[in-house]
Every structure is written in C-alpha cells, then in structure tokens.
C-alpha positions as CSV (number, residue, x, y, z in Angstrom):
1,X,-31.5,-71.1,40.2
2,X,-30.9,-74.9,39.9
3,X,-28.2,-75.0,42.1
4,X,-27.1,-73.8,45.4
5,X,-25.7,-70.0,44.5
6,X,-25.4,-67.0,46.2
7,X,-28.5,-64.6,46.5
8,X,-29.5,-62.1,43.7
9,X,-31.5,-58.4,44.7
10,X,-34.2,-57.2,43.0
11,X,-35.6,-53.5,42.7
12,X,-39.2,-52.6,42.4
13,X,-40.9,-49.1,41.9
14,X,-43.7,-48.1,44.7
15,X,-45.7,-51.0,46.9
16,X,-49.5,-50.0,47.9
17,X,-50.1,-52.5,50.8
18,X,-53.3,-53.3,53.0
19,X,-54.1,-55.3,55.9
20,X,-51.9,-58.4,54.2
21,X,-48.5,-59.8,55.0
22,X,-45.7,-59.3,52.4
23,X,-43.2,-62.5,52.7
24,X,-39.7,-62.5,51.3
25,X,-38.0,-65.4,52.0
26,X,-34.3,-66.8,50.2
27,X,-35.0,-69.5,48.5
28,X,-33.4,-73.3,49.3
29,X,-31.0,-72.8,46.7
30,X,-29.3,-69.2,48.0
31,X,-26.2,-70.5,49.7
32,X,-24.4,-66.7,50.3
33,X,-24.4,-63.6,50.1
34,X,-27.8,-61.6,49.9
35,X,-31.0,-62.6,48.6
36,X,-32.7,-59.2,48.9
37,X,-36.1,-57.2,47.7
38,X,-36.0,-52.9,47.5
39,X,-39.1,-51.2,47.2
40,X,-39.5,-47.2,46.8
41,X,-42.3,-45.5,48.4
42,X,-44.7,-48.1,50.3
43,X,-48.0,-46.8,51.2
44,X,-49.9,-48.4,54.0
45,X,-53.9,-48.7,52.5
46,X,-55.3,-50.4,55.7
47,X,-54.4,-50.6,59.1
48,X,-52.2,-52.9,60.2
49,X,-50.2,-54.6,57.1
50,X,-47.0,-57.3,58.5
51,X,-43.7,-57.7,57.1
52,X,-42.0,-60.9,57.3
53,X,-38.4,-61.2,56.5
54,X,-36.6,-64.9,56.9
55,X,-33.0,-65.6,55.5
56,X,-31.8,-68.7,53.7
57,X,-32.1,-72.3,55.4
58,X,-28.9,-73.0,53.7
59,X,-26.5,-69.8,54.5
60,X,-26.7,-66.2,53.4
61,X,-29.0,-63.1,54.4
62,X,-32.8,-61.6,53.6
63,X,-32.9,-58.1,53.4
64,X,-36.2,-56.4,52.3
65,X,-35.4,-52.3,51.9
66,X,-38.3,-49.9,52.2
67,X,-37.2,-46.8,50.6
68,X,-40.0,-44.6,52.9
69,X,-43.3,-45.7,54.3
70,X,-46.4,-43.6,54.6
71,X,-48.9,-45.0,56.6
72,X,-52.6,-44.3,57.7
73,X,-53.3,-42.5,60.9
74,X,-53.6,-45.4,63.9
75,X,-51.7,-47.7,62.1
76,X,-49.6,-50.7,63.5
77,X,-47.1,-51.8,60.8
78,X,-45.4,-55.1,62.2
79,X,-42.0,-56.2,60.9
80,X,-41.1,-59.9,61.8
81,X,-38.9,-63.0,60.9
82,X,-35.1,-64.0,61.6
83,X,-33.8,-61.5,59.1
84,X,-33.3,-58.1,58.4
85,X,-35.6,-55.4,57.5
86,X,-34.6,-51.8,56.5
C-alpha cells in the first residue's frame, strides 16, 4: 500500500519455530480495520520461541491467529506487544 488504507489478512499453512521471535507489526500505512497474519499448526523446535504482536501507529488492529501449537516439553512460549494474539 501507498496510501493510508485499511489493513489486509493473510493465511499461511504450518510455522516450525525455534528459539526466535516472530514480529507482525501493521504497517504505517494501515489506517483501519485489521492488519492480521493466520497460521495452521505452529510447532515449537526449541525452547522458548516469543511472539510479538503490535497494532498500527496510525489506527486499526494486529491480530496474529495460531490455529494450534505444539510445543516441546519445558517449554516457555512468550506472547507480547500492544495487540492481540489468538
């Protein structure tokens, strides 16, 4: 987008994730609505992987959807940022 729009969702298959953070941010030109990321099944590789969620300087919402998460035994999954995860 060159403009200031609303947000557009995108859908992805499966997510393998380690010990990394995963950002998804609404860019400066999302003005509404939802700027939002799905993912099917997310499988934890490592211990310990961060998901950061932050909505829209300039109005509108973040939503990152994880359809199911299977994680490693001990495992700390942190979720963090001003918007909303599901």
């Amino acid at each position: 987008m060159t403009s200031s729009q609303p947000g557009n969702t995108y859908t992805f298959g499966t997510l393998s994730i380690g010990a990394q953070t995963l950002t998804i941010a609404g860019g400066s030109n999302v003005s509404s609505g939802t700027a939002g990321v799905t993912f099917g099944a997310v499988t934890a590789s490592a211990v310990s992987p961060t998901f950061t969620v932050i909505n829209p300087v300039n109005g509108g919402t973040t939503l990152l959807t994880l359809a199911s998460i299977t994680p490693i035994a001990g495992e700390t999954i942190t979720f963090n940022g001003n918007a909303t995860p599901r």
